[in-house]
Each structure stands twice: as C-alpha cells, then as structure tokens.
C-alpha positions in Angstrom: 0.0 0.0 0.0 1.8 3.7 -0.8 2.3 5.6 1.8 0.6 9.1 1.9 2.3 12.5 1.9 3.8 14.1 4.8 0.9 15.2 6.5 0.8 19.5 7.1 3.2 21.1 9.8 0.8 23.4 12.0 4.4 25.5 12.1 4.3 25.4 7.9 1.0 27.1 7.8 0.6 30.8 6.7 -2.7 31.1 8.8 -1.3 30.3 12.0 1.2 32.6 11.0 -0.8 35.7 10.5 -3.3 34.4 13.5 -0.3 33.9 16.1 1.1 37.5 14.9 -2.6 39.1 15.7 -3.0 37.7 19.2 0.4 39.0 19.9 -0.9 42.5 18.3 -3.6 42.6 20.4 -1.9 41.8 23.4 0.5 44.8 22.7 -2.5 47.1 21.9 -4.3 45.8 25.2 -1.2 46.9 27.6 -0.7 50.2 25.7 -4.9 50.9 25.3 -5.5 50.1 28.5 -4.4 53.1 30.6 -6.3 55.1 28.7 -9.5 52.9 28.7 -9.7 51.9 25.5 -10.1 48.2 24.0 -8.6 47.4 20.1 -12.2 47.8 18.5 -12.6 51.0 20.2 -9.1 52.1 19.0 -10.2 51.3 15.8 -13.5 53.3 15.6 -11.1 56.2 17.3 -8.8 56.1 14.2 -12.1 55.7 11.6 -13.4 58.9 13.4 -10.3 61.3 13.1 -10.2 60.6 9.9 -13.6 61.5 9.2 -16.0 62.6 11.8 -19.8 62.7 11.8 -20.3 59.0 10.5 -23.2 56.6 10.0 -23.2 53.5 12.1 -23.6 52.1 8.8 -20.4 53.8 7.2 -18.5 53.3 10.6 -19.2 49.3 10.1 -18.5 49.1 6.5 -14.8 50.9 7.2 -14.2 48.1 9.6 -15.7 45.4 7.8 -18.0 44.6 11.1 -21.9 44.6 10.9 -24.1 46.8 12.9 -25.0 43.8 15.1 -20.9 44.3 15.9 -20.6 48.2 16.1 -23.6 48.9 17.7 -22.7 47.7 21.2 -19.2 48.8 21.3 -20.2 52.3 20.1 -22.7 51.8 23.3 -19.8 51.4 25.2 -17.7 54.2 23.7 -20.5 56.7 24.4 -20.9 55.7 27.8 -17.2 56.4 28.3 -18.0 60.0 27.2 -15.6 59.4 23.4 -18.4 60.0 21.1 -21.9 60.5 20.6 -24.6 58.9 19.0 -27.3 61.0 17.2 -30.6 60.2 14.9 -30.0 61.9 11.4 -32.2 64.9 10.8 -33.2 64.2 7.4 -33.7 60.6 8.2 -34.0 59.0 11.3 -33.5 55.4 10.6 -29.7 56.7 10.2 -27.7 56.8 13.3 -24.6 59.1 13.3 -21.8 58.9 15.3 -19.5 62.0 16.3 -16.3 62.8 18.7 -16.8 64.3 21.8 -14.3 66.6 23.0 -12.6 63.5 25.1 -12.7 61.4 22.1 -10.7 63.9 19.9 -8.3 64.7 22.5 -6.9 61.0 22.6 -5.6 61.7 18.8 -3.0 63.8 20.4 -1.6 60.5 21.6 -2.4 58.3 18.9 1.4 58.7 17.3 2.5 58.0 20.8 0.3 54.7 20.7 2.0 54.1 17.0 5.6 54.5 18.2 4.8 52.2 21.5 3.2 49.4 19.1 6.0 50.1 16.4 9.0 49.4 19.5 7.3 46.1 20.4 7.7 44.8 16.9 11.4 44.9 17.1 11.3 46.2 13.1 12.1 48.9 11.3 9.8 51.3 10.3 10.4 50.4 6.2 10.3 46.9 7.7 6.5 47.6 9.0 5.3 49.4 5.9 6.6 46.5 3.6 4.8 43.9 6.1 1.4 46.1 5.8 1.8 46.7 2.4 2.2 42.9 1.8 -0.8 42.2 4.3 -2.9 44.5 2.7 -1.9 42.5 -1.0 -3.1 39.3 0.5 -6.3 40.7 1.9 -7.1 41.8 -1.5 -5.8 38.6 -3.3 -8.2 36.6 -1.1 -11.2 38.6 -1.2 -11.0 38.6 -5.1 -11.0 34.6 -5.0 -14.3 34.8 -2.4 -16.3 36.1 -4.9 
C-alpha cells in the first residue's frame, strides 16, 4: 500500500502565522490601550473617526468590515465612556450618526505616541512595518478577489 504524503506542519502554515502574529498584536495594543480605557475595537473606531468625523453606524461598520449587530454595542460602550456620541439623522432618522466628543478627539493627540509604543514592540524597522502592511494588505485583496 503507498504511503501518503507528509501530512501538514501546524508551524508550515501561513494562517497560524498571520493568527499567532494578531494575538500578539492585540496583546500589545491591550497593555498600551489600556491606561487610557480603550479596548482594540474601540481604537479602531477612534482612528475611523479622526479621519472622518460625523459618520453613520452604517459607514463606521462598512470601514471596519463589522456589521451593525458588531458596532452597535461597542459604540454603546464608547458613548458611555463620554468618546463620542450617537445621534438620529435629521433628514432621516432610521440613520444613526456617530461624532467625537471633545474627550474622544483629545486622545488623537496621543495616537502617534500609541504608534511608536506598538511600532518598539515589533522589534522592526519602520520600512520593515510598511513593507509587512503593504504585503498584508496585497493578501487581503488577493483573497477577497478569490471569495467572490
């Protein structure tokens, strides 16, 4: 009887790669977030909103590729913490928009200081970092092009 192939080395595996290298992200995040009360996903909608404030829910969620079923609660959470508010849109009011509060923009101030901090922990370069992103971003693409 033939013998079969090797069978796959967990270690050989791109997606335990990428999923090991995100737990460790988020574990850096979570000790450099956490003084200031923030989680990743709340980070996240932070960085969405300083880019562009006065969003939909709707808009918000399609930025981070999360459903309103997702964004909902945490922006729940981030109002509560005084970051943003949450508003009904005048013109229609099935549309929920989502702005900075005065707290919320102030923590933009030390949102380069949060990038350095993470940037350190990685033990690369900056080129380094942009290549890596660059290259992540590729394969995001790559993949989503094949899903549909």
């Amino acid at each position: 009887m033939p013998t079969s192939a090797a069978a796959p080395r967990l270690d050989d595996q791109l997606c335990f790669a990428i999923y090991g290298a995100e737990q460790a992200m988020s574990r850096a995040y979570r000790s450099v977030l956490g003084p200031l009360g923030l989680t990743y996903p709340q980070y996240l909608v932070l960085l969405v909103l300083w880019e562009n404030n006065d969003l939909s829910v709707k808009a918000i969620g399609e930025r981070l590729g999360l459903d309103s079923g997702t964004v909902t609660p945490l922006l729940k959470r981030m109002e509560s913490g005084g970051f943003l508010r949450r508003r009904r849109d005048e013109a229609d009011e099935r549309v929920v928009r989502v702005a900075l509060t005065a707290a919320g923009q102030a923590l933009k101030d030390g949102a380069c200081r949060i990038m350095a901090a993470i940037g350190e922990r990685s033990g690369m370069r900056i080129d380094e970092l942009e290549t890596l992103r660059e290259q992540l971003r590729q394969l995001k693409t790559n993949l989503d092009a094949m899903a549909e």
